[in-house]
ROSE-4610 file (N, C-alpha, C; in Angstrom, 1 decimal, always signed):
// ROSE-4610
residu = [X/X/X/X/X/X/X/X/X/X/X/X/X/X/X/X/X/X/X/X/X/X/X/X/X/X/X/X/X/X/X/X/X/X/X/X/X/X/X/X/X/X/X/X/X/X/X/X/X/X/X/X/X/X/X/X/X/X/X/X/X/X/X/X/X/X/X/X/X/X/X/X/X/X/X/X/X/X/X/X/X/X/X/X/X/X/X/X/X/X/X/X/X/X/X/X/X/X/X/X/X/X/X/X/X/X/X/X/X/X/X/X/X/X/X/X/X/X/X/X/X/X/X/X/X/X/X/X/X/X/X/X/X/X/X/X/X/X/X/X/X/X/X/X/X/X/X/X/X/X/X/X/X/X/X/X/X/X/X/X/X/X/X/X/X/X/X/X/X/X/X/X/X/X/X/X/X/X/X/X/X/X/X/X/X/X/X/X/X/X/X/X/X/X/X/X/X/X/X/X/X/X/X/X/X/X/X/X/X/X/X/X/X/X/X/X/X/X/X/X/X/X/X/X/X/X/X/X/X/X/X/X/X/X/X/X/X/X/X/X/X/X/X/X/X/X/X/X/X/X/X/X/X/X/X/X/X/X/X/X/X/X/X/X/X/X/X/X/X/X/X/X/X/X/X/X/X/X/X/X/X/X/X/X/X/X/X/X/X/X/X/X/X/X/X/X/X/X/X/X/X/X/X/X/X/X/X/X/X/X/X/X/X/X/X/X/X/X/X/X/X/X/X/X/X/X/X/X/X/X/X/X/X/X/X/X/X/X/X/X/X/X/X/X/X/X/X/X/X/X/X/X/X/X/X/X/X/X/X/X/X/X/X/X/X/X/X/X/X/X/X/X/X/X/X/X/X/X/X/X/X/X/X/X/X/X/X/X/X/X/X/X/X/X/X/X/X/X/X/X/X/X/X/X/X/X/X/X/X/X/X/X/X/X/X/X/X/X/X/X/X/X/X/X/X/X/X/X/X/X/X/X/X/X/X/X/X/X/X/X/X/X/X/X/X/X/X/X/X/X/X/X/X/X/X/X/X/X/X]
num = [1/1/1/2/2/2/3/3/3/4/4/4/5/5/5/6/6/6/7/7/7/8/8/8/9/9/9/10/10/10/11/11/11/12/12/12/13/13/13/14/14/14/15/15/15/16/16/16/17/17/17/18/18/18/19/19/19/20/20/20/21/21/21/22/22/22/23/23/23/24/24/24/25/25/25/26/26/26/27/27/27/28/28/28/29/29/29/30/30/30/31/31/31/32/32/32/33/33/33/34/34/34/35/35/35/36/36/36/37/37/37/38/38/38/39/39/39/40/40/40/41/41/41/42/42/42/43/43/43/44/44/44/45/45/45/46/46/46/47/47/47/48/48/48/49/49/49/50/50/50/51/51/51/52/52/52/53/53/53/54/54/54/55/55/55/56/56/56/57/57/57/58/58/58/59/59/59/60/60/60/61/61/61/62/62/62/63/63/63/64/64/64/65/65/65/66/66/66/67/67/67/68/68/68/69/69/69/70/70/70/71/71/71/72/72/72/73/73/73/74/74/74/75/75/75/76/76/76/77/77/77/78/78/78/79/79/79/80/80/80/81/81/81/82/82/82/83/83/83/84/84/84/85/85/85/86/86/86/87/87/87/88/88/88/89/89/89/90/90/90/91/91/91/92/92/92/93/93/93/94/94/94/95/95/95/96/96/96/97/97/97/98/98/98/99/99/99/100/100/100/101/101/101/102/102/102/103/103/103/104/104/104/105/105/105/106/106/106/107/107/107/108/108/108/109/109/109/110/110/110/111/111/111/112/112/112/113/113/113/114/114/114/115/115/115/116/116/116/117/117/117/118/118/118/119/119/119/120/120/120/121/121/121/122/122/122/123/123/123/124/124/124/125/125/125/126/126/126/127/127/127/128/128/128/129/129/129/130/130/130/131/131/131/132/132/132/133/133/133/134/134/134/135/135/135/136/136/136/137/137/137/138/138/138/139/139/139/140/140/140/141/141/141/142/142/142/143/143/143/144/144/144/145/145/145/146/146/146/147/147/147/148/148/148/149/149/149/150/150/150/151/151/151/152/152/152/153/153/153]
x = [+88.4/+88.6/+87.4/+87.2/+85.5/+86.2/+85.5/+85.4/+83.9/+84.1/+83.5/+82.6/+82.6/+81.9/+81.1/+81.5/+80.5/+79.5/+79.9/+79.2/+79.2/+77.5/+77.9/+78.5/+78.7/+79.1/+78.4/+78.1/+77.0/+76.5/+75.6/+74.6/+75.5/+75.6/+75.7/+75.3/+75.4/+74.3/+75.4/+75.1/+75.6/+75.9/+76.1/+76.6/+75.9/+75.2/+74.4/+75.1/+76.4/+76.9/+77.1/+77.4/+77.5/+76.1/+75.1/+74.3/+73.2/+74.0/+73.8/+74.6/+75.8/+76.8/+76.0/+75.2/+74.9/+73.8/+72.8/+71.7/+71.9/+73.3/+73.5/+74.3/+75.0/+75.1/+74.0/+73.4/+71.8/+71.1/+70.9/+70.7/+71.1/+72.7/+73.2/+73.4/+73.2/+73.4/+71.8/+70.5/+69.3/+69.4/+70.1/+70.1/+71.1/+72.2/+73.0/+72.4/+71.8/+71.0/+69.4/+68.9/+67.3/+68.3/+69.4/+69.7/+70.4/+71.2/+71.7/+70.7/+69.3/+68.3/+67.7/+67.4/+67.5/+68.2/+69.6/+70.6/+70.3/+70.2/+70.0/+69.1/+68.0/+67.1/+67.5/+68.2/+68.7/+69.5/+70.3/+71.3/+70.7/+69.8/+69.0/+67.8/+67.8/+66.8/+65.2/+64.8/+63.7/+63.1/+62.1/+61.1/+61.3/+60.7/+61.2/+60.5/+60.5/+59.2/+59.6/+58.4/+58.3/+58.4/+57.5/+57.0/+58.7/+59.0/+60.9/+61.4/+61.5/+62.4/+61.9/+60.6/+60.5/+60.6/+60.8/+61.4/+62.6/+63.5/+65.0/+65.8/+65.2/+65.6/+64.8/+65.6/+65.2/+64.3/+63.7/+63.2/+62.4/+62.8/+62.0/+61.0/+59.9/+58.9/+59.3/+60.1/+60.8/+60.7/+61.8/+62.5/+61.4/+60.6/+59.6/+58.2/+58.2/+57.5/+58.4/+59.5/+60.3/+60.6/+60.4/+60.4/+59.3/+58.0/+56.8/+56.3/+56.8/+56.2/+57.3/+59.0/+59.8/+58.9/+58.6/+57.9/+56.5/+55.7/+54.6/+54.8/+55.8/+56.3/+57.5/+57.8/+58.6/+58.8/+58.0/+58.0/+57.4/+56.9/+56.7/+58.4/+59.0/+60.4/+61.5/+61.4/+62.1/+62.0/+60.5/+60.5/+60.6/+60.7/+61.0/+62.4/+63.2/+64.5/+65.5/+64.3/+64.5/+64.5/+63.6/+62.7/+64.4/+65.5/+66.0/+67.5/+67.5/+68.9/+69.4/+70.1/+70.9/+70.8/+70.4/+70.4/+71.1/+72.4/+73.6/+73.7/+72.5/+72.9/+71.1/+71.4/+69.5/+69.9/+68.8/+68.7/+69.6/+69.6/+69.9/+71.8/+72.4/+73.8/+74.2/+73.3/+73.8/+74.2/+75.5/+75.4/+74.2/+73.7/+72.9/+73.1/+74.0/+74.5/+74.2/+74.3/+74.1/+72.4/+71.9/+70.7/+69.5/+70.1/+69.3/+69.7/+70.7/+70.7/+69.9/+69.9/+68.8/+67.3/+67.1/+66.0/+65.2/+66.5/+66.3/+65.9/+66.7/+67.2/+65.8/+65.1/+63.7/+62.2/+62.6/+61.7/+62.4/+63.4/+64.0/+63.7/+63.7/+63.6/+62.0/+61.0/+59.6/+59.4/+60.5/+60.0/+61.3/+62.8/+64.0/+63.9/+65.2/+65.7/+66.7/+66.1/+67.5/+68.8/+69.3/+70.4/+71.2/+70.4/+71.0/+71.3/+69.9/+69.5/+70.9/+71.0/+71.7/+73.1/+73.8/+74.8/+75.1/+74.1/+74.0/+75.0/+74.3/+73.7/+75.2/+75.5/+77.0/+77.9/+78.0/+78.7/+79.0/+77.7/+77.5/+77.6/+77.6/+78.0/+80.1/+80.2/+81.8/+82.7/+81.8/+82.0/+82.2/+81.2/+80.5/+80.9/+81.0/+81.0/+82.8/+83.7/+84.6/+84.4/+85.3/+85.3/+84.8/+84.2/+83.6/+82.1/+81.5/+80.1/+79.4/+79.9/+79.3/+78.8/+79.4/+79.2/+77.7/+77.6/+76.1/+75.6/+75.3/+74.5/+73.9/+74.7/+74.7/+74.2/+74.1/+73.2/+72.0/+71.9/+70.6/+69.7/+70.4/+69.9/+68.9/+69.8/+69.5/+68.3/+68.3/+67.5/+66.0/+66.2/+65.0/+64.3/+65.6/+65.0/+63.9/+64.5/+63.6/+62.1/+62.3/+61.2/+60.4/+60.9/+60.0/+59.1/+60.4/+59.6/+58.6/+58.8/+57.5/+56.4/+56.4/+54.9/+54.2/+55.5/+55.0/+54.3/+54.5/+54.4/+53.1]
y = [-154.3/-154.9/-154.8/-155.8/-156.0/-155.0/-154.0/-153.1/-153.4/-154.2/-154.5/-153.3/-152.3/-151.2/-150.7/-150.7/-150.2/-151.2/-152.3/-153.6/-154.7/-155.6/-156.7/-157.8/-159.0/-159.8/-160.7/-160.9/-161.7/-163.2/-163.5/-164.2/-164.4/-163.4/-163.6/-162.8/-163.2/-162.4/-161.4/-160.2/-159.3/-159.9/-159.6/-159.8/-159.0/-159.5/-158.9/-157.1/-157.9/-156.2/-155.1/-155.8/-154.9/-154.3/-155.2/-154.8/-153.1/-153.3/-152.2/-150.9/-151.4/-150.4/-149.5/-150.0/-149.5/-148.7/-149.5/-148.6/-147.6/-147.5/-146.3/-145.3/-145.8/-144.6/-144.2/-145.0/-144.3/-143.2/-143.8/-142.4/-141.3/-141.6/-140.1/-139.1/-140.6/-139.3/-139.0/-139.4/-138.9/-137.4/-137.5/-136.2/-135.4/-135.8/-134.6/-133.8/-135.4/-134.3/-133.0/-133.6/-132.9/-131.5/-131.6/-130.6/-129.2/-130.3/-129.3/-128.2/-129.6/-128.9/-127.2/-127.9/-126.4/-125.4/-125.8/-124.5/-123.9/-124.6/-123.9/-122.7/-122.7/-121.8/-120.5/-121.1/-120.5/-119.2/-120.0/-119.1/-118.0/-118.0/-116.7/-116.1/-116.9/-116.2/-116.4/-117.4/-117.5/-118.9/-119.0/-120.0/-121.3/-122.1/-123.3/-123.5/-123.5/-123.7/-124.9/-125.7/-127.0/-127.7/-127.2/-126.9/-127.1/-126.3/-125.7/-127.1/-127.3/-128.2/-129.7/-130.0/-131.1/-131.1/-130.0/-129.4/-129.9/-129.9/-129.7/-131.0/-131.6/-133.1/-134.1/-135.2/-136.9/-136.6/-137.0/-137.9/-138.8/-139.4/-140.8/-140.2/-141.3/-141.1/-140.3/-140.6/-140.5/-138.9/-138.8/-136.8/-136.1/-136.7/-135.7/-135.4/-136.4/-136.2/-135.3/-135.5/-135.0/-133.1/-133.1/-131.8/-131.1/-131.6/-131.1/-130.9/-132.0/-131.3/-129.7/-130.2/-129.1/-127.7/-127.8/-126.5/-125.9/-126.9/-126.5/-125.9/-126.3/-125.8/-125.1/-124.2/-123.9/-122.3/-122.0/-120.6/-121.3/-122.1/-122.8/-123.6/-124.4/-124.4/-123.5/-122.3/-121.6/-120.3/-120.8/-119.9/-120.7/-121.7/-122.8/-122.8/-122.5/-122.7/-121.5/-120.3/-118.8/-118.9/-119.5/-119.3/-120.2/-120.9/-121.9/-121.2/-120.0/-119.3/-118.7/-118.5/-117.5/-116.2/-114.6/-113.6/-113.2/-113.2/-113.1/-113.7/-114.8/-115.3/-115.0/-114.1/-114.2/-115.1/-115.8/-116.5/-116.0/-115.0/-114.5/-114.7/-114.2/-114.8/-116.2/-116.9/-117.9/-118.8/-119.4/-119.7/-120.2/-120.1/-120.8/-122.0/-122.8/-124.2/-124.5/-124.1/-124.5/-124.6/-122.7/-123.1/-124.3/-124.9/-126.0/-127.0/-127.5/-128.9/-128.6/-127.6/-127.4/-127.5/-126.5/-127.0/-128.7/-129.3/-130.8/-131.7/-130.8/-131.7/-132.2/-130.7/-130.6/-131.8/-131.6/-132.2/-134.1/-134.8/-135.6/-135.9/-135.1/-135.2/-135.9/-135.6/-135.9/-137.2/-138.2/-139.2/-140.1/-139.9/-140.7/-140.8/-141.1/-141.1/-140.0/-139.4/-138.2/-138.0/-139.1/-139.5/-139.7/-140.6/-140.9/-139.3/-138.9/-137.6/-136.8/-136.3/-135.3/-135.6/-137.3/-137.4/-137.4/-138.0/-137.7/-136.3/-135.5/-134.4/-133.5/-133.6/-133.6/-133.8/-135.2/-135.4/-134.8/-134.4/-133.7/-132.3/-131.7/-130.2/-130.2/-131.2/-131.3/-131.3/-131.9/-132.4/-130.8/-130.4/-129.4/-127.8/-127.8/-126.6/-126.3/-125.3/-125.5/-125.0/-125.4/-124.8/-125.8/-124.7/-125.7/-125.4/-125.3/-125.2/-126.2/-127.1/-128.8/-128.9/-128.0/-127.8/-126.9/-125.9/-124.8/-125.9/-126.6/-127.7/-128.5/-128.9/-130.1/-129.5/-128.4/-127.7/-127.0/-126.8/-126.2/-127.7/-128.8/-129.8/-130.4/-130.9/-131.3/-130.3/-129.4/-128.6/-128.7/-128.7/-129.0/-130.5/-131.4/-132.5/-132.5/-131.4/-131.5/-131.1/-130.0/-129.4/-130.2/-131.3/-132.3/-133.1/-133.3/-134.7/-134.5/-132.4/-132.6/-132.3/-132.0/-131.5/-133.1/-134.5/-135.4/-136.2/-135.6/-136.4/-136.2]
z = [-89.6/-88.3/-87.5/-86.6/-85.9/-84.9/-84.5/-83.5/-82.3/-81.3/-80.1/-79.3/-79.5/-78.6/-79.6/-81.0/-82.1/-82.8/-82.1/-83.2/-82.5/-82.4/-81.4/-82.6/-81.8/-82.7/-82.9/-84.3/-84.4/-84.0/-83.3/-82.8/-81.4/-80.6/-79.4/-78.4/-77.6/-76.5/-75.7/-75.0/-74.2/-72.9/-71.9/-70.9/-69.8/-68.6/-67.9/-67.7/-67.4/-66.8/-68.1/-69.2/-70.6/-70.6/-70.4/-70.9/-69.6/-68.3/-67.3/-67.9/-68.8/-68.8/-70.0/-71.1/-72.1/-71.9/-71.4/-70.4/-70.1/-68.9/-68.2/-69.4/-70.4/-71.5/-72.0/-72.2/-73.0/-72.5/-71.1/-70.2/-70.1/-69.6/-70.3/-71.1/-72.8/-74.2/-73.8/-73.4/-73.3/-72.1/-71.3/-70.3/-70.9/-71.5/-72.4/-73.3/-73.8/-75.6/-75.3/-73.9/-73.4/-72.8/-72.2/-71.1/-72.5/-73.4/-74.3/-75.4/-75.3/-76.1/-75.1/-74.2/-73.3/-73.2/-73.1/-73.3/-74.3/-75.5/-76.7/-76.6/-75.3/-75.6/-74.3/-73.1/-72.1/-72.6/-73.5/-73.8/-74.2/-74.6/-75.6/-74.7/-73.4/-72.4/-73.5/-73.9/-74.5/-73.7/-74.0/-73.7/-74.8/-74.1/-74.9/-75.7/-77.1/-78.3/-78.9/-78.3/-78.3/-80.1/-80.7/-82.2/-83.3/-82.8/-83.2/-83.2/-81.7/-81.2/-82.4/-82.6/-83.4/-84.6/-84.9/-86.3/-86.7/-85.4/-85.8/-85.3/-84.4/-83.4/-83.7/-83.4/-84.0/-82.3/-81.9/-80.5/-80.6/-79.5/-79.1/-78.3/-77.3/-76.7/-75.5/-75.2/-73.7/-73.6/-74.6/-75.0/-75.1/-75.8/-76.3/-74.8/-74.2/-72.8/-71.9/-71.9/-70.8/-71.8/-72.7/-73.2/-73.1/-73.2/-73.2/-71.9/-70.9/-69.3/-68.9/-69.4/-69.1/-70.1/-71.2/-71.8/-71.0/-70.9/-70.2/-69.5/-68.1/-66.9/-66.2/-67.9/-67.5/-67.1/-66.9/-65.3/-64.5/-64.0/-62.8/-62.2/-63.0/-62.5/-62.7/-63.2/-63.2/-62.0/-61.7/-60.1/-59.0/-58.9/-58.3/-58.1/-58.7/-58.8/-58.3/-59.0/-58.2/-56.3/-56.0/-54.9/-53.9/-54.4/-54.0/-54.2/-54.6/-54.5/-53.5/-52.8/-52.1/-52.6/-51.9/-52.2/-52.8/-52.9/-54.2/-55.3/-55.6/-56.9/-57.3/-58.7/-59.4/-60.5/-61.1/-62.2/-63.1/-64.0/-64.5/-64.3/-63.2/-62.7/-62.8/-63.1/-63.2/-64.7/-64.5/-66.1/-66.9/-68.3/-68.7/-69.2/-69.3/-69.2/-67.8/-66.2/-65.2/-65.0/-65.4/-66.1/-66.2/-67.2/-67.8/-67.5/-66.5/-66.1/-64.9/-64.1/-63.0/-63.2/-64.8/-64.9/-65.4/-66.2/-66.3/-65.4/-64.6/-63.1/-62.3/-62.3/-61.1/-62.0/-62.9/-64.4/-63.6/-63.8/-63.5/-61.8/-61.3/-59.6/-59.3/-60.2/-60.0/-60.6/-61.0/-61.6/-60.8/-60.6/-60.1/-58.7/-58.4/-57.3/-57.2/-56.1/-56.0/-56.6/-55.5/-55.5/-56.7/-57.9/-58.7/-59.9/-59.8/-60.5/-60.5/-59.0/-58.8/-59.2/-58.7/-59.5/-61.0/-61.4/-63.1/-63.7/-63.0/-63.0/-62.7/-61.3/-61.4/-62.2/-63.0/-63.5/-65.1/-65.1/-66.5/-66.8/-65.7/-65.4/-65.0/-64.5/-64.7/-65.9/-66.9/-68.0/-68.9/-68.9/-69.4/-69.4/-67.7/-67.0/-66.0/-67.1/-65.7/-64.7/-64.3/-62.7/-61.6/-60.6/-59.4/-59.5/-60.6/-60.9/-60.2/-60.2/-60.1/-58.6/-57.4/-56.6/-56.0/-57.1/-57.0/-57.6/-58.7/-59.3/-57.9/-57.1/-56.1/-54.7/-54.5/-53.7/-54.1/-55.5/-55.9/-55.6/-56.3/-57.0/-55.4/-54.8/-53.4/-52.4/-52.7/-52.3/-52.7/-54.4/-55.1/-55.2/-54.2/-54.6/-52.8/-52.3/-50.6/-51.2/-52.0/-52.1/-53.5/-54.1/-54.8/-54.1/-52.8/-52.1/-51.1/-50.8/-49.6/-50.8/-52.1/-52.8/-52.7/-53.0/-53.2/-52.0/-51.1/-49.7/-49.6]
């Protein structure tokens, strides 16, 4: 049986708005698959080894830019992110799934639009993270998107 969401149909074209809707999944499995590639290393409190990572993951152009600035830079956003906590919360307290979408997040914030970033971003820590996580995500996030936009100014 022709299944519609797994298969177009042949010789016909998409539909403007199908074709916004696919985009915007693509994006997603792209910030799921980069943020989960990080956890993987959070969780273990290690640095991100870039080398590893193409060992073990398919990537496109995209992933592999957005992995290699997050590796280069990552004690530079990770004190960035420190520098943006409340005295009761250290890095360390904080989940490492919440972790790594923050640090995806700051990596994302220097190239998007806030706005869209941080909801992403939300939405994916809801998904992900129970509770009311999604809430520290959306104040760290917003925070770091103040302090993207004055380095950029």
């Amino acid at each position: 049986m022709y299944n519609e969401i797994d298969q177009e149909k042949p010789n016909s074209k998409l539909s403007t708005e199908d074709e916004k809707i696919i985009f915007l999944l693509k994006k997603y499995e792209k910030r799921t698959k980069l943020i989960n590639i990080i956890y993987s290393y959070e969780l273990f409190d290690q640095k991100i080894e870039i080398n590893e990572i193409f060992e073990n993951q398919d990537l496109n152009a995209d992933e592999i830019f957005a992995l290699e600035n997050i590796s280069k830079n990552y004690d530079n956003f990770k004190n960035i992110i420190i520098k943006t906590l409340s005295n009761e919360w250290t890095y360390e307290r904080v989940l490492p799934y919440v972790r790594s979408v923050l640090i995806y997040g700051l990596f994302e914030l220097m190239f998007n639009k806030p706005k869209v970033v941080i909801n992403e971003l939300i939405n994916i820590t809801k998904i992900f993270v129970p509770g009311n996580h999604y809430k520290f995500v959306n104040k760290v996030l917003d925070i770091l998107a103040q302090v993207v936009n004055k380095k950029n100014a």
